[in-house]
Residue frames relative to the residue before (quaternion, step in Angstrom):
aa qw qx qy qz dx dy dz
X 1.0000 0.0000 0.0000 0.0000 0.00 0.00 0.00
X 0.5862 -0.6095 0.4841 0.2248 3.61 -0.85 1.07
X 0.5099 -0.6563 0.4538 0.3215 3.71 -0.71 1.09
X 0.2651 0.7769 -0.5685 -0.0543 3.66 -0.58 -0.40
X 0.4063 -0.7459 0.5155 0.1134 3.46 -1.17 1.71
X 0.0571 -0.7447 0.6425 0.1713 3.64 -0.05 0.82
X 0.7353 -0.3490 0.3636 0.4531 3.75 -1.59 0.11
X 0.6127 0.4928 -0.4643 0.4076 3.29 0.32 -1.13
X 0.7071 0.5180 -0.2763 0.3942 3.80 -0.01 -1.76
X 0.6631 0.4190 -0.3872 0.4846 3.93 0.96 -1.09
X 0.6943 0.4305 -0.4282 0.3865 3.76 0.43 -1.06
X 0.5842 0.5895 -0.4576 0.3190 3.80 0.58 0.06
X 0.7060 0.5032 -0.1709 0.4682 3.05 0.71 -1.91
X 0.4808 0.5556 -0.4167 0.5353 4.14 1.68 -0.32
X 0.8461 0.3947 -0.1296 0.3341 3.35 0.62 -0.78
X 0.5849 0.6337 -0.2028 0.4640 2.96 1.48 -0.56
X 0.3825 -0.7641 0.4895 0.1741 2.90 0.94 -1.66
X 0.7527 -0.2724 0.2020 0.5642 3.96 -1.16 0.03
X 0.8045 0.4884 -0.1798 0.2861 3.05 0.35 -1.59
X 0.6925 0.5201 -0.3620 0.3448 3.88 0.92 -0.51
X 0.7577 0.1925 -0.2500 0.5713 3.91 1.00 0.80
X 0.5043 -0.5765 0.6054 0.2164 3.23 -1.46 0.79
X 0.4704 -0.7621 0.4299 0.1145 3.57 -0.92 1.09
X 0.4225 0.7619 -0.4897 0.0362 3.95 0.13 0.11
X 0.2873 -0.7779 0.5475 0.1124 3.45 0.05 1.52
X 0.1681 -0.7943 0.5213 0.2630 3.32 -1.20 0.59
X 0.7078 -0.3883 0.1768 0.5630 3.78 -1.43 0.05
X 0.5264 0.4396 -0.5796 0.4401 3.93 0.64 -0.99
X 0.8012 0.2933 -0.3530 0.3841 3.82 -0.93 -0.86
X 0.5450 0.5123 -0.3711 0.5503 3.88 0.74 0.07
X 0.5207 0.4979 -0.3349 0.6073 3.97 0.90 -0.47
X 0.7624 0.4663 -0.2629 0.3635 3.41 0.03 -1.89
X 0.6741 0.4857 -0.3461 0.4358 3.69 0.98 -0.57
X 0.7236 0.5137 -0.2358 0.3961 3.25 1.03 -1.01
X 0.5536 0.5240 -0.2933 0.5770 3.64 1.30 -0.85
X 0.6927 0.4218 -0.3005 0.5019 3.89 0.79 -0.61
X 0.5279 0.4709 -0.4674 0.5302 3.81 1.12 0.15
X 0.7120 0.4009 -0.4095 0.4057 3.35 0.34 -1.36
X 0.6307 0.6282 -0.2916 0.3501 3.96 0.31 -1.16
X 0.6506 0.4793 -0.2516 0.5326 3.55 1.41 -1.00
X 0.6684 0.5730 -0.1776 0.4398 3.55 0.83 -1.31
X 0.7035 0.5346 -0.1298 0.4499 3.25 1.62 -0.50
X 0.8474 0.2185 -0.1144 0.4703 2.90 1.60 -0.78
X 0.2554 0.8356 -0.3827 0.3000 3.11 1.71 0.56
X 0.6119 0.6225 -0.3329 0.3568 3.38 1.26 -1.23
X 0.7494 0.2628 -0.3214 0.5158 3.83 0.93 -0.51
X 0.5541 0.5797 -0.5103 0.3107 3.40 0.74 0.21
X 0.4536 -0.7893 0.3635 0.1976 3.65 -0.80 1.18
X 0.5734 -0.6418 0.2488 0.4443 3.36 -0.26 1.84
X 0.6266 0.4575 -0.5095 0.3721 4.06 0.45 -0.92
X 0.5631 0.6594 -0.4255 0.2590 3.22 0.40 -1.08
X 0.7547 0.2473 -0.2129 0.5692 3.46 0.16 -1.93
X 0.6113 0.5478 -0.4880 0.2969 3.64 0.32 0.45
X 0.6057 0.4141 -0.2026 0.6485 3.34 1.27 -1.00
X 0.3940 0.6789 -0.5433 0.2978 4.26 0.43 0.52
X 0.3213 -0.7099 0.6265 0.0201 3.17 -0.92 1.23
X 0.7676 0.0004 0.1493 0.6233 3.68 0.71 -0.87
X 0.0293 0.8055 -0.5919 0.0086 3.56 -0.76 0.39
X 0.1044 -0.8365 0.5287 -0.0991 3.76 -0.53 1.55
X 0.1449 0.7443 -0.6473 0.0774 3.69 -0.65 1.18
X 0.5335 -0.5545 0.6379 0.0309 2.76 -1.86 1.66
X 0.1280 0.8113 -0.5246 -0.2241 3.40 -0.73 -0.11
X 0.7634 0.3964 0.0054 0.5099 3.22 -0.55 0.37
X 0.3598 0.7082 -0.4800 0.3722 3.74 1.39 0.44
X 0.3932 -0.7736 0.4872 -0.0981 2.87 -1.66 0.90
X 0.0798 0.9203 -0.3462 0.1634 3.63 0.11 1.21
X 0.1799 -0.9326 0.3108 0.0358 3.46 0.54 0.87
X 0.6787 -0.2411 0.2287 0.6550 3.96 0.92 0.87
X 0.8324 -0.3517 0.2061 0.3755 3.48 -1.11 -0.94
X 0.2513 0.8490 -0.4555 0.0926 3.25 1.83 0.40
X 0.0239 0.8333 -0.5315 -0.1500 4.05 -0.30 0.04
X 0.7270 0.2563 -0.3079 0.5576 3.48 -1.23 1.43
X 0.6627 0.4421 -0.4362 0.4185 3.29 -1.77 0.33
X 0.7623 -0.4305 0.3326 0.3506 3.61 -0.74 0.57
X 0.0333 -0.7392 0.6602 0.1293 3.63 -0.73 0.79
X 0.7378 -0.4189 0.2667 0.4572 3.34 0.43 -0.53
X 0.3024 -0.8158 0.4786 0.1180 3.38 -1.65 0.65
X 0.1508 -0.8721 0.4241 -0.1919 2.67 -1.41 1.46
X 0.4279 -0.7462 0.4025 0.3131 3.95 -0.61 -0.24
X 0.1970 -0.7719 0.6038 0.0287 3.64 -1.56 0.59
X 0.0447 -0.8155 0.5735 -0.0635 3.16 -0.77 1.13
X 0.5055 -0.6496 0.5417 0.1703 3.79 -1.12 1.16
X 0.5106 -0.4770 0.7052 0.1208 2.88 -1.88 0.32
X 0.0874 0.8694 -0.4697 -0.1263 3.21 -0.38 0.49
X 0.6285 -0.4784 0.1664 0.5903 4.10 -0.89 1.09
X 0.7437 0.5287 -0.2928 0.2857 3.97 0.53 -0.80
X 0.5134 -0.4999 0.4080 0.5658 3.54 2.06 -0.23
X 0.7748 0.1836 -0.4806 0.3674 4.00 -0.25 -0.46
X 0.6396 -0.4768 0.4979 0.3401 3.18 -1.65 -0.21
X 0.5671 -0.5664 0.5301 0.2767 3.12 -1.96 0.81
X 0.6994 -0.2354 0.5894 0.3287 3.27 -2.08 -0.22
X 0.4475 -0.7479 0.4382 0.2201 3.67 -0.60 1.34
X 0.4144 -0.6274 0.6303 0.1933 3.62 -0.76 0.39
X 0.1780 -0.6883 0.6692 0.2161 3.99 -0.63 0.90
X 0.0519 -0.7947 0.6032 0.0442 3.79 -0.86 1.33
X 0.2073 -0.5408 0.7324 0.3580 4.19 -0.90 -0.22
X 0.1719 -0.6615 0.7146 0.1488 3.27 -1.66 0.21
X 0.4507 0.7460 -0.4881 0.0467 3.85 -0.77 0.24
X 0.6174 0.5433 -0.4604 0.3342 3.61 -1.70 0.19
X 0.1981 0.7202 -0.5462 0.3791 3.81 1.56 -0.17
X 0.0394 0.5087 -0.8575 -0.0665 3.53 -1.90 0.16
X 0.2205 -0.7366 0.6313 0.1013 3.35 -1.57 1.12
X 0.6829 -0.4752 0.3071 0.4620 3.55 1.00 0.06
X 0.5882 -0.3172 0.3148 0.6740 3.30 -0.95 -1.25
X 0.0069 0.6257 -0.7777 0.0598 3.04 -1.68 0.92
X 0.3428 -0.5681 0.6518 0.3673 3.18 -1.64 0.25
X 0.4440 -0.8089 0.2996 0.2423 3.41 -0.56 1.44
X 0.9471 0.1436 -0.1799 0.2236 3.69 -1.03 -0.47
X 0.0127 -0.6518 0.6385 -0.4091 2.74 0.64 2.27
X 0.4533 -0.5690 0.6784 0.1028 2.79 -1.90 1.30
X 0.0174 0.8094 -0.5865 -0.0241 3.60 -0.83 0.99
X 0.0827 -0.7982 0.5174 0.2972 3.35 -0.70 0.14
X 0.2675 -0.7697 0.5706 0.1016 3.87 -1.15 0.74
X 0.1286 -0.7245 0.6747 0.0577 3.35 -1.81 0.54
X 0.0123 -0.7431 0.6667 0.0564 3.48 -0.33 0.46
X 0.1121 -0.6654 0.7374 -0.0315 3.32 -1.71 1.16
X 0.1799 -0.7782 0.5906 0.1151 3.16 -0.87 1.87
X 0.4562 -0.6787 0.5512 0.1658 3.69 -1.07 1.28
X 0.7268 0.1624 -0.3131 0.5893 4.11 0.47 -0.20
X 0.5504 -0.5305 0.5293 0.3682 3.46 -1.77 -0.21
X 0.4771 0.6328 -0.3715 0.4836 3.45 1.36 -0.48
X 0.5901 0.4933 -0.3447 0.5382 3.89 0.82 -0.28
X 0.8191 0.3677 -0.2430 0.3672 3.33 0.48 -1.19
X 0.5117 0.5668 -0.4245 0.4866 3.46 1.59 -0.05
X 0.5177 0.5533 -0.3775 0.5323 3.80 0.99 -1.54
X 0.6898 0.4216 -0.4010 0.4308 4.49 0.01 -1.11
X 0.7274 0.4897 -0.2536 0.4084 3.50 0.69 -1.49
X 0.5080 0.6501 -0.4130 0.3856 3.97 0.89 -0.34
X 0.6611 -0.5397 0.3129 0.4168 3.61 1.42 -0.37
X 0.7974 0.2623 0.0992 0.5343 3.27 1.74 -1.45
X 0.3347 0.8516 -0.3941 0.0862 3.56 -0.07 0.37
X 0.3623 -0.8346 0.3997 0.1113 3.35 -0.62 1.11
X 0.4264 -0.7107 0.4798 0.2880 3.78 0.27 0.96
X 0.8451 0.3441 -0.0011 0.4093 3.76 -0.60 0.06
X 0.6903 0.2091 -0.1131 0.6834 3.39 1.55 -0.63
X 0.7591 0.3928 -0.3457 0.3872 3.65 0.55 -0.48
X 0.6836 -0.0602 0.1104 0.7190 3.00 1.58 -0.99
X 0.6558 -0.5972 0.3766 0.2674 3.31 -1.34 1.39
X 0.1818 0.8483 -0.4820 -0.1228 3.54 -0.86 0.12
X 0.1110 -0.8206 0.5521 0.0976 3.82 -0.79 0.39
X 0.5202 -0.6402 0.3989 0.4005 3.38 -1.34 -0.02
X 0.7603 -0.5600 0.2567 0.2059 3.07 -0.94 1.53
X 0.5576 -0.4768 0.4891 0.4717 4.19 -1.04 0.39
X 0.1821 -0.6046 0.7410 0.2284 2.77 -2.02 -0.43
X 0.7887 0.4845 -0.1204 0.3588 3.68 -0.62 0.46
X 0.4994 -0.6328 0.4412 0.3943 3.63 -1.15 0.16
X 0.5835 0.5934 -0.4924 0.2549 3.86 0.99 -0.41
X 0.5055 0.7257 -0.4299 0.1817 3.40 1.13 -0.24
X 0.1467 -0.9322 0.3309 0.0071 3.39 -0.45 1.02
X 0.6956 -0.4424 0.2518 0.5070 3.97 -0.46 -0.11
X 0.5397 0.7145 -0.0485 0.4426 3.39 1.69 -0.99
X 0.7620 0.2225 -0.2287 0.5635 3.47 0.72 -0.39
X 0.7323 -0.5163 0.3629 0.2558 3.20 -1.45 1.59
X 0.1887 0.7280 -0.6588 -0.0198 4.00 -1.08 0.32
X 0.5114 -0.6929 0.4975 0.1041 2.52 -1.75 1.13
X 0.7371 -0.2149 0.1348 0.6264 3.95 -0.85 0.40
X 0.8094 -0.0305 0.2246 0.5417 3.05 -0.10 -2.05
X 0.2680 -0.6170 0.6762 0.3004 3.17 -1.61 0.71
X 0.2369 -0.6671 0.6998 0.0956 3.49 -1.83 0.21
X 0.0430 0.7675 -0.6358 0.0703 3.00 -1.06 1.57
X 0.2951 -0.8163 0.4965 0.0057 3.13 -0.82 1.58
X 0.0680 0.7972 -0.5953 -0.0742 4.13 -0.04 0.69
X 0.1558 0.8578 -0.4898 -0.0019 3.13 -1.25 1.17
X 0.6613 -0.1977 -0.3093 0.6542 3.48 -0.05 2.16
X 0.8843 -0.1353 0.0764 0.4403 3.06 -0.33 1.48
X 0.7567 0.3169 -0.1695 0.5462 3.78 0.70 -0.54
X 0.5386 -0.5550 0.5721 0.2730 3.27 -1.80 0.99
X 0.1215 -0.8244 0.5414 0.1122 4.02 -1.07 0.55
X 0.5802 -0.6212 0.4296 0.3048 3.35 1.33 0.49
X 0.4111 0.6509 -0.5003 0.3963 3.99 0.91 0.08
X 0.2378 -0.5512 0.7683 0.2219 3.19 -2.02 0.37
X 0.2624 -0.5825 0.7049 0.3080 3.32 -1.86 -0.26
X 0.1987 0.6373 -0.7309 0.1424 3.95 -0.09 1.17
X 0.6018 0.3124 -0.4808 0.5560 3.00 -2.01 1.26
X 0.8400 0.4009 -0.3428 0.1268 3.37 0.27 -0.76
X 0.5184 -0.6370 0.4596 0.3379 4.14 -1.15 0.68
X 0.2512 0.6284 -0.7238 -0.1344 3.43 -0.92 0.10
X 0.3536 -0.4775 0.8006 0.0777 3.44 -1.73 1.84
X 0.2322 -0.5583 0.7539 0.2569 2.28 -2.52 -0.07
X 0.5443 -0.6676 0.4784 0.1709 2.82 -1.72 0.94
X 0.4615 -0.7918 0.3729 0.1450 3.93 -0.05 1.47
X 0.5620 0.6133 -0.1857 0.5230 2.79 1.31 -2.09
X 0.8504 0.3078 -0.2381 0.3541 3.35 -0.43 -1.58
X 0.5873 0.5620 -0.3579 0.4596 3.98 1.14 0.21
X 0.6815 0.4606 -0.3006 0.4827 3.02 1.19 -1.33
X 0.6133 0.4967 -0.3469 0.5068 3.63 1.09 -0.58
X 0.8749 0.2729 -0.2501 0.3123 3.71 0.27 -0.11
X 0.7844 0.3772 -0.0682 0.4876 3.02 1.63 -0.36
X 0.2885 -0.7485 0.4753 0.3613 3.57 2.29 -0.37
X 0.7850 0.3549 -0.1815 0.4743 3.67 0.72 0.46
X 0.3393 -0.8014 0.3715 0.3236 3.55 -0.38 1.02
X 0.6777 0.4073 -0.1907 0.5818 3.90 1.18 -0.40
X 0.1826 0.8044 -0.5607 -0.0724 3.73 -0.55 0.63
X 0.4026 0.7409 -0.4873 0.2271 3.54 1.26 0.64
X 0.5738 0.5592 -0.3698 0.4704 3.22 1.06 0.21
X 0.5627 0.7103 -0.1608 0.3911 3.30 1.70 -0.26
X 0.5525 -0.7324 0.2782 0.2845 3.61 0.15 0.95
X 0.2817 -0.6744 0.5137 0.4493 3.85 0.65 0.08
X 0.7671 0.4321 -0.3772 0.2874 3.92 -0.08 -0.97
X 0.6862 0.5242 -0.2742 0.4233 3.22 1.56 -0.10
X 0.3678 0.5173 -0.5812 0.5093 3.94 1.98 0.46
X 0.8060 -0.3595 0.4125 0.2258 2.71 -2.37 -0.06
X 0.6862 -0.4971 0.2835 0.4490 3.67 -0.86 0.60
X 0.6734 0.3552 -0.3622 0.5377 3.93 0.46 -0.72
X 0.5942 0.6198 -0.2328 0.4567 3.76 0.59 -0.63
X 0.7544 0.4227 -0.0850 0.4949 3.09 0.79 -1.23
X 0.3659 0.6999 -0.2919 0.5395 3.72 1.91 -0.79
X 0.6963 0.4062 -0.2797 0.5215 3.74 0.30 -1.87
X 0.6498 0.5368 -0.4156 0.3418 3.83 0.01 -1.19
X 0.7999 0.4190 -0.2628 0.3399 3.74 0.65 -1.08
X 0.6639 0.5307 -0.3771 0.3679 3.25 1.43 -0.40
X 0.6533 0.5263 -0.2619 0.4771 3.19 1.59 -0.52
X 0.6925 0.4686 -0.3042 0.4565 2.94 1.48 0.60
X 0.3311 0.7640 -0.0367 0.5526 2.88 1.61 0.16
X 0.7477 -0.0466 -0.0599 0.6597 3.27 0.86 -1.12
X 0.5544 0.4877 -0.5580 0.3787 3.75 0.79 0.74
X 0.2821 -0.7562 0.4342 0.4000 3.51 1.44 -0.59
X 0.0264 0.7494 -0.5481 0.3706 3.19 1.14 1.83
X 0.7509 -0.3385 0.4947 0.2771 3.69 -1.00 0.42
X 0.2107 0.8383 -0.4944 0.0915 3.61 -0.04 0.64
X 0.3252 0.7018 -0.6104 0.1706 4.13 1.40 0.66
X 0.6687 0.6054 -0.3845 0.1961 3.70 0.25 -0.34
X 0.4222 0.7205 -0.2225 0.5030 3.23 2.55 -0.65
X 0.1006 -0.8388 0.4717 0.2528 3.71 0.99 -0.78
């Protein structure tokens, strides 16, 4: 029988905390971490060093999906990880992302996406459970390049869309990213783990935390 988090079960595990579920992540959400390392590790190279420095929160999709002008329905799932007040990064958050429209595209191309949220006020608005690209927080399509500098205006989040291998300059306005309860409560016994230390998720979990630390030049002693 399929897991399902009713309210009751989420307001606990909010309250409770680490301790109010046994953790047993399965392979899908063990994949989803690992496919979100490789996708990040991949696209870091055009992402201008300030940028992943100045990251508050950093979210990759892999492997979304977007057919022409189709709008709504699942784009694709994926993970989110905090800043935390000391500089490293939280325990990833398992998110879905969907309803985006990229414009004209030639449709059904697999793309894969990162969003990097530029204020903490974004990453609180993502972490609430619900968040509306474009209305909760502003978003555009991401730089390209090293000229990016301290100087030029940013919005909430940038959005970087790769798609075979190449950057396409796309936003994702309109679009939802939820979190996924299940796939927390299954890996972490808790329905929020951004408050959660990365060095303290599981080993594949814990894998995603170091690259994204790594290329933000976050703290990285727990990575060995």
């Amino acid at each position: 029988m399929k897991y399902v988090a009713t309210p009751l079960l989420i307001a606990s595990l909010l309250f409770l905390g680490p301790v109010s579920a046994r953790a047993f992540p399965t392979s899908s959400e063990m994949n989803r971490v690992q496919n979100a390392s490789a996708v990040f590790s991949q696209m870091t190279a055009a992402i201008p060093p300030f940028v992943l420095r100045n990251a508050k929160g950093i979210a990759v999709i892999p492997g979304a999906l977007q057919a022409g002008f189709i709008f709504g329905g699942e784009l694709g799932r994926g993970i989110l990880s905090a800043r935390l007040p000391n500089g490293r990064w939280s325990a990833p958050s398992f998110i879905t992302l969907a309803g985006a429209s990229f414009g004209f595209q030639i449709g059904g191309e697999v793309r894969n996406i990162v969003l990097i949220f530029n204020t903490r006020q974004a990453v609180a608005a993502a972490a609430s459970g619900n968040l509306k690209l474009g209305v909760g927080a502003s978003v555009t399509a991401g730089p390209i390049g090293a000229g990016f500098g301290a100087n030029t205006a940013m919005p909430s989040v940038y959005s970087y869309v790769g798609s075979m291998g190449a950057f396409i300059g796309a936003t994702v306005q309109g679009a939802v990213l939820s979190t996924d309860y299940n796939a927390n409560v299954n890996t972490y016994g808790r329905v929020n783990p951004l408050s959660m230390p990365g060095g303290s998720a599981p080993g594949a979990v814990r894998g995603f935390v170091c690259t994204v630390s790594r290329a933000t030049g976050a703290p990285t002693s727990v990575c060995g």
